[in-house]
N, C-alpha and C positions, 0 to 999 in steps of 0.2 A: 893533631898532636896526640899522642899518644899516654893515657895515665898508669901512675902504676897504683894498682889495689892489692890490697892483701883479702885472707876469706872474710876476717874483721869487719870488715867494710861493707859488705853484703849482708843485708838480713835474707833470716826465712825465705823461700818465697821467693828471691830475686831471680831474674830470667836472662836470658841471651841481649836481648834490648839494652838492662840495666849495663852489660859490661864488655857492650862494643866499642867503646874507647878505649880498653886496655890492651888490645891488639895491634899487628904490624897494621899501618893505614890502609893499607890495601884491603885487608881485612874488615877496617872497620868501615870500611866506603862499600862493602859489596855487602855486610850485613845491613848498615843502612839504609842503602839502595832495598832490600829485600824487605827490611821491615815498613818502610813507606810503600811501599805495592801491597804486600798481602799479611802483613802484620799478627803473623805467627811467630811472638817471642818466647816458647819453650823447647825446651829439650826434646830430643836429641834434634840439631843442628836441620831445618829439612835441606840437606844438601842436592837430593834431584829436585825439586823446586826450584832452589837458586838456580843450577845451571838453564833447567829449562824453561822454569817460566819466567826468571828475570834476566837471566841472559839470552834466553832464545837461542840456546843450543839443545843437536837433539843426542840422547844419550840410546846407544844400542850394545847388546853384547854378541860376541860371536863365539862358539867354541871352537872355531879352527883358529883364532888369535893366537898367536905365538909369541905373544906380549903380554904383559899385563895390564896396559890401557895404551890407549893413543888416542892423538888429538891431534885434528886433520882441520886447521883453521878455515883453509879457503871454502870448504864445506858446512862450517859452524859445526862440527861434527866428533863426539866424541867413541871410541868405542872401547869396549869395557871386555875383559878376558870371563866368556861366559862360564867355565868351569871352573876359574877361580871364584868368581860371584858368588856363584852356587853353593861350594865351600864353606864359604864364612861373608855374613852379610855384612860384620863390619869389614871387615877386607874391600868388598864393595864399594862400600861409602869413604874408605882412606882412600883409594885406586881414582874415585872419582874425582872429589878434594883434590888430590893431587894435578890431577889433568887442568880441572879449573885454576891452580896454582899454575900450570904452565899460563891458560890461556889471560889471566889476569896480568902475570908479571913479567910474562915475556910476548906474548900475542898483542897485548894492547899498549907495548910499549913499541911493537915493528916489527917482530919478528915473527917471520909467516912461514917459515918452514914447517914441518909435522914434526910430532915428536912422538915417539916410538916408547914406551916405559917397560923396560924386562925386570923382572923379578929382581935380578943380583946388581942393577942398579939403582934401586931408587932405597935399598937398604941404609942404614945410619952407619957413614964413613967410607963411605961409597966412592967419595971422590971427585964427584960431578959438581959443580956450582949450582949447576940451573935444577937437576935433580933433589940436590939438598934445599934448596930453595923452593922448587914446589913442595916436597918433605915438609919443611916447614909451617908454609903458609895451609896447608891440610891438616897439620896438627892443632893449627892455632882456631883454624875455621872451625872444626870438630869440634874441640877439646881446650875452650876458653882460657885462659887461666885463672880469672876470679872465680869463675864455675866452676872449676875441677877443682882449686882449692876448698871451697865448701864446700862442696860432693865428698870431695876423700875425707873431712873431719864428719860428716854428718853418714859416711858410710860405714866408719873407722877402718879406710886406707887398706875396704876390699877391692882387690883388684878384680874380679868376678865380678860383684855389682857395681865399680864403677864402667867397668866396659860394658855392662847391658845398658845402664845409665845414659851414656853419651854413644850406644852402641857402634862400638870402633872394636875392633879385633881384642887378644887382650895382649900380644906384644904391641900393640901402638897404643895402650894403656901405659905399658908398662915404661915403654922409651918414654912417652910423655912428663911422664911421673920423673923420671929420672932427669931430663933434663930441668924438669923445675926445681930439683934439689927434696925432691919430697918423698922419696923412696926409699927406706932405711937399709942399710948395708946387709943385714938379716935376708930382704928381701929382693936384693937383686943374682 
């Protein structure tokens, strides 16, 4: 079941654990799952952790990738665009969020195909169902929302430190912001 919190609700102090029920379930079964194994509830998100050491997937990067990640189920096998990595590390950790968003929402519901993620489709309005739907579940897994609501008041709603903060890119800062209605028209 899923709550809904406002930043209110969260004192000081509160960590990733405190507000993995405000997430798609999917989300909050995989932080779960993570925080009963290795019970690291702080920021930022350890997203290669969850893949690899609670899903037991193995995460590589290639610079001949001419994708921006793929996920190669029947291998457990994700792999990651090594010159975009390099790039920008949160770019990294969204690229891989997302891959785990495919292998969560569509791998462990049947679907064993690969899935291939290019740059100009995994962007917001892109079109794809399955790609806006990892999109999503990557934003949520990263970038909480009772956390990022307290972050942005306790940052005052710097995009700079909040994306070091939850270290994600700062356009998946910014989409994030914006879809939770927190972004003031000045700023987009």
């Amino acid at each position: 079941m899923t709550r809904n919190w406002s930043y209110e609700d969260l004192p000081r102090g509160s960590t990733i654990r405190d507000v993995a029920e405000s997430v798609d379930p999917r989300v909050e079964a995989l932080l779960q799952r993570y925080f009963e194994h290795f019970a690291s509830p702080v920021l930022p998100v350890p997203v290669d952790s969850i893949a690899v050491d609670l899903l037991g997937l193995t995460v590589d990067e290639n610079d001949e990738l001419d994708v921006s990640g793929m996920l190669v189920p029947s291998e457990h096998q994700i792999w990651l665009n090594g010159r975009e990595a390099r790039q920008s590390s949160g770019r990294r950790r969204f690229t891989l969020a997302h891959e785990l968003g495919h292998w969560i929402c569509q791998y462990e519901q049947g679907h064993v195909e690969p899935r291939y993620c290019r740059a100009d489709e995994i962007g917001v309005g892109a079109g794809r169902k399955l790609e806006r739907e990892a999109n999503t579940f990557a934003a949520q897994l990263l970038m909480p929302e009772p956390l990022l609501r307290r972050e942005a008041v306790e940052l005052k709603l710097n995009l700079h430190a909040l994306a070091r903060r939850f270290e994600v890119s700062l356009p998946a800062m910014k989409v994030r912001l914006q879809q939770l209605s927190l972004l003031p028209a000045y700023m987009q």
